[in-house]
MOPAC internal coordinates of N, CA, C and O (Angstrom, degrees):
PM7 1SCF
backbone

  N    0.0000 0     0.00 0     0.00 0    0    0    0
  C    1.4697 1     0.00 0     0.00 0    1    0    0
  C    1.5368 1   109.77 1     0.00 0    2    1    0
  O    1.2310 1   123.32 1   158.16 1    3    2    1
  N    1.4308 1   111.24 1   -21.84 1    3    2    1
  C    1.2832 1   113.59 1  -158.22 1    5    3    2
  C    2.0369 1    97.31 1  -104.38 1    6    5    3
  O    1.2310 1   107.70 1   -91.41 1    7    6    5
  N    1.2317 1   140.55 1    88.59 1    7    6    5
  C    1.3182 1   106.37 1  -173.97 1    9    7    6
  C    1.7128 1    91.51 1  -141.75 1   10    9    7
  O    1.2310 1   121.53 1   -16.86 1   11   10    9
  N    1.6690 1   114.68 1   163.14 1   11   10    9
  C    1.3671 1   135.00 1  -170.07 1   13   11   10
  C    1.7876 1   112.45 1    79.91 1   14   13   11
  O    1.2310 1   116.72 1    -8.76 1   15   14   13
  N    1.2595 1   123.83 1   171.24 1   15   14   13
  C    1.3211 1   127.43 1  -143.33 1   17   15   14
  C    1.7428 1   104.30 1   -84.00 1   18   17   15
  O    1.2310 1   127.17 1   125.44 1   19   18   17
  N    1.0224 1   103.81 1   -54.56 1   19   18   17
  C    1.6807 1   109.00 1   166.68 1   21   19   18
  C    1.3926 1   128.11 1   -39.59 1   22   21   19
  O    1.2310 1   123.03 1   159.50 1   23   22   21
  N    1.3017 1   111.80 1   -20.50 1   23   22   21
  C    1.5661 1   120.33 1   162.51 1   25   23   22
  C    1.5366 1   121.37 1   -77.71 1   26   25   23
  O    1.2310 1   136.56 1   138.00 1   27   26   25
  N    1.3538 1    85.53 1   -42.00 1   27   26   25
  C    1.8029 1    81.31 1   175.47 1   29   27   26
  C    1.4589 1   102.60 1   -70.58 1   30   29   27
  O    1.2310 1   118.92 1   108.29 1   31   30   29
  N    1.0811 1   119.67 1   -71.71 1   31   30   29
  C    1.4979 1   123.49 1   163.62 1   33   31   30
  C    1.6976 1   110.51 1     6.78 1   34   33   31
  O    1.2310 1   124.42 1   112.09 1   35   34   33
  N    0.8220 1   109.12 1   -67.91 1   35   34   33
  C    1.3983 1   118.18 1  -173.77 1   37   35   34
  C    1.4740 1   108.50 1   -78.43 1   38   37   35
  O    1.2310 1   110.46 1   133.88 1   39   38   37
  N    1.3485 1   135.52 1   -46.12 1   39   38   37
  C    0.9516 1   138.46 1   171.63 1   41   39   38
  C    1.7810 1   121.96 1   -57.00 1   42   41   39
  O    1.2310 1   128.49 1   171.01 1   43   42   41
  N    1.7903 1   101.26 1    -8.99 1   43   42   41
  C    1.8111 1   100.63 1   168.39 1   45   43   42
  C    1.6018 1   102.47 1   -93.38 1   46   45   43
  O    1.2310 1   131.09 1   150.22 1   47   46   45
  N    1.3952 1    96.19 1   -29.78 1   47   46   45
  C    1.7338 1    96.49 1  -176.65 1   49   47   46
  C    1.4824 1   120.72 1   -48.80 1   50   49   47
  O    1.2310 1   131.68 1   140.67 1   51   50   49
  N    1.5873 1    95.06 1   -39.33 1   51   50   49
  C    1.5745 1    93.39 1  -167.05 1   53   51   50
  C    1.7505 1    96.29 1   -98.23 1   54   53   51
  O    1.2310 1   114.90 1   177.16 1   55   54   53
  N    1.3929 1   127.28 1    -2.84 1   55   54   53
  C    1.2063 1   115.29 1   173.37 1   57   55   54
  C    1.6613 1    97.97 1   -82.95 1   58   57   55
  O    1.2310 1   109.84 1   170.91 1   59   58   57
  N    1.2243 1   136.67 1    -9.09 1   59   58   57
  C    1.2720 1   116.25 1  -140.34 1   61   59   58
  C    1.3280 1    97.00 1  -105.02 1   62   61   59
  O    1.2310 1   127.29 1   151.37 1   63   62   61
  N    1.9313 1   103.58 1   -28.63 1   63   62   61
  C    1.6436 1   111.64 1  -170.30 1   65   63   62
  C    1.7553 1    93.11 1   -98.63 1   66   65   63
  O    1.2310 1   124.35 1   177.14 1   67   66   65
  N    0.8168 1   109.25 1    -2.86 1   67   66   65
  C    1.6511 1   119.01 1   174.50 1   69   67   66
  C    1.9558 1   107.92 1   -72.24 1   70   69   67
  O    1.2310 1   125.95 1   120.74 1   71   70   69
  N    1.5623 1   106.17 1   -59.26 1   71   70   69
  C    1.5311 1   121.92 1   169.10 1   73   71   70
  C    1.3208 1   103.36 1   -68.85 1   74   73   71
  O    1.2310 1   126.29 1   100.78 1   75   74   73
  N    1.5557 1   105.51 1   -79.22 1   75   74   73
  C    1.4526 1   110.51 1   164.78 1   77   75   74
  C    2.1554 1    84.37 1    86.70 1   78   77   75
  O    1.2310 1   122.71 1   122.96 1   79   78   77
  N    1.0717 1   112.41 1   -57.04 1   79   78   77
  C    1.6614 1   117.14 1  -173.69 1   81   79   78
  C    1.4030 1   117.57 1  -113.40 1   82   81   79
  O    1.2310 1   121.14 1  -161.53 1   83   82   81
  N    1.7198 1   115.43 1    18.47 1   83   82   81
  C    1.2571 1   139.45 1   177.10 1   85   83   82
  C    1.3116 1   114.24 1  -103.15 1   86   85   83
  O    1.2310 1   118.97 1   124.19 1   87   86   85
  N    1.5520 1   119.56 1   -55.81 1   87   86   85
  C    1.2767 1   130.14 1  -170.62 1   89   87   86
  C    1.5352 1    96.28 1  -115.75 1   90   89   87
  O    1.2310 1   105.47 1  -163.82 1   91   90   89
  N    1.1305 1   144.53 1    16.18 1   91   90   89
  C    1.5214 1   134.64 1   159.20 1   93   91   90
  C    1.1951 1   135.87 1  -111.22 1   94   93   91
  O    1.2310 1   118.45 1   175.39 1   95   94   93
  N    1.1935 1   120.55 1    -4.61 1   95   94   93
  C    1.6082 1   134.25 1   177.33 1   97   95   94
  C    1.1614 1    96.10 1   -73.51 1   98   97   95
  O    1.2310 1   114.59 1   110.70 1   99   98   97
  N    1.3913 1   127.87 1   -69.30 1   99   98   97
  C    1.3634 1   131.30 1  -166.20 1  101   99   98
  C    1.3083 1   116.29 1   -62.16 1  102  101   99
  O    1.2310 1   120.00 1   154.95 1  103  102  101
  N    1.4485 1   117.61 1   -25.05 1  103  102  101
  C    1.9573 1   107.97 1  -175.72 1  105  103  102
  C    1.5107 1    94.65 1   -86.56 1  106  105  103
  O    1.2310 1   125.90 1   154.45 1  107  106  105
  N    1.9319 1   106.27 1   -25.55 1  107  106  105
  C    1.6950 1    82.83 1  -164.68 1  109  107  106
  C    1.5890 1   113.19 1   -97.27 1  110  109  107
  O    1.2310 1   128.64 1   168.02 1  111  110  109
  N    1.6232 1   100.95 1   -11.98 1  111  110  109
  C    1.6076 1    96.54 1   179.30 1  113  111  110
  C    1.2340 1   118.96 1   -77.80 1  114  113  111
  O    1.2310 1   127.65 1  -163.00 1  115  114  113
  N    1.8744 1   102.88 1    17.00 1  115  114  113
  C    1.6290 1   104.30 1  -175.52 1  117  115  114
  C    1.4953 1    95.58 1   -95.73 1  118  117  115
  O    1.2310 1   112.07 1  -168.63 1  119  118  117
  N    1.5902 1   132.55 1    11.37 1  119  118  117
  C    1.0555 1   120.26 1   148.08 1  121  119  118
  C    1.6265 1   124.71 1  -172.99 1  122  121  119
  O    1.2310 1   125.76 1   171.95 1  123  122  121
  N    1.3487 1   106.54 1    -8.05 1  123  122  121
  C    1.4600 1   131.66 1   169.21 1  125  123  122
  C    1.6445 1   115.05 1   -99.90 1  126  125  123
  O    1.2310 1   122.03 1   -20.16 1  127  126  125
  N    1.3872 1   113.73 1   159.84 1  127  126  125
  C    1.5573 1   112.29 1   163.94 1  129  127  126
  C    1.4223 1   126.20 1   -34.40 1  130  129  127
  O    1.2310 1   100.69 1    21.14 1  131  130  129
  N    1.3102 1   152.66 1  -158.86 1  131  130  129
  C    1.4391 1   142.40 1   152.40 1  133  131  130
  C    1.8723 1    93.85 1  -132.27 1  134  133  131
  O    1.2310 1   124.44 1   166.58 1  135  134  133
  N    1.2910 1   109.08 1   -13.42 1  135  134  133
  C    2.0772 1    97.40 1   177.05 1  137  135  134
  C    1.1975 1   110.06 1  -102.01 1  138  137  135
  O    1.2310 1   113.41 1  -179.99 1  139  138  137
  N    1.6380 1   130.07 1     0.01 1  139  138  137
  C    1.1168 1   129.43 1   165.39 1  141  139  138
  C    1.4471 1   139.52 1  -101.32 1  142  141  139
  O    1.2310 1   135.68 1   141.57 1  143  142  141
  N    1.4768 1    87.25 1   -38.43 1  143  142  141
  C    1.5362 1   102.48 1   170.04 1  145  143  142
  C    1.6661 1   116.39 1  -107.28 1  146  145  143
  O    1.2310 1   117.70 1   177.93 1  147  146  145
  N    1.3889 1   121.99 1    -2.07 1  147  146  145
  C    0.9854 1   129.74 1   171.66 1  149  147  146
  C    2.0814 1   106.14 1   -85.87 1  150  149  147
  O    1.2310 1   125.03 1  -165.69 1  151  150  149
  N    1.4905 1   107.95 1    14.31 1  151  150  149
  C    1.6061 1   101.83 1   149.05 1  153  151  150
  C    1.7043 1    87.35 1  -132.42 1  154  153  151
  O    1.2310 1   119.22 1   146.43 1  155  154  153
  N    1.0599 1   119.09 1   -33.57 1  155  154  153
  C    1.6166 1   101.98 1  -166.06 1  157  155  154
  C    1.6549 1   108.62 1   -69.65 1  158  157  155
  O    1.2310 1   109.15 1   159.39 1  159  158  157
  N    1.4768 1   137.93 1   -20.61 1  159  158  157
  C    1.5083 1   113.77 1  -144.50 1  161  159  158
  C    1.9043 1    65.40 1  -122.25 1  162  161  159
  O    1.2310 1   111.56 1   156.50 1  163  162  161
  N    1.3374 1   133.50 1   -23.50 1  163  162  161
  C    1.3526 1   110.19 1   179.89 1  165  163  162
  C    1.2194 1   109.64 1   -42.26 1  166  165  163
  O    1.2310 1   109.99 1    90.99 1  167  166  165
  N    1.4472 1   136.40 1   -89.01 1  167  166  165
  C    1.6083 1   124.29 1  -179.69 1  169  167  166
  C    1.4206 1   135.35 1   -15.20 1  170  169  167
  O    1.2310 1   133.14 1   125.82 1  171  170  169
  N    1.8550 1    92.21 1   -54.18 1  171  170  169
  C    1.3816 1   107.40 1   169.46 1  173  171  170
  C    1.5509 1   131.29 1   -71.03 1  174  173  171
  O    1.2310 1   118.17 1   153.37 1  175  174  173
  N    1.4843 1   121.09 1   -26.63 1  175  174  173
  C    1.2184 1   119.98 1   137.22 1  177  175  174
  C    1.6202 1   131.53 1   -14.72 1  178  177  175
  O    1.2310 1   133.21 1   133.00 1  179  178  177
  N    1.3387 1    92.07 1   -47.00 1  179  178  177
  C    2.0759 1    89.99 1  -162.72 1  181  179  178
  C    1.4985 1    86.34 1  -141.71 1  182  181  179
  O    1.2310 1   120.10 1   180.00 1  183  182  181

């Protein structure tokens, strides 16, 4: 049901603000805070 790139796309967005502390520690403690930018760069991420 789900197929082409914009689906997935969307489907990290809402996993990401869904985890939000699953998938953001690790991208952001690779060089930013994880309590600041782990709500601010989520959006901005994708």
């Amino acid at each position: 049901m789900k197929t082409g790139v914009p689906s997935g796309v969307e489907d990290v967005g809402a996993a990401a603000e869904d985890r939000g502390k699953g998938i953001n520690p690790p991208r952001i403690r690779a060089g930013a805070p994880k309590q600041r930018t782990s709500k601010e760069h989520c959006p901005g991420l994708i």
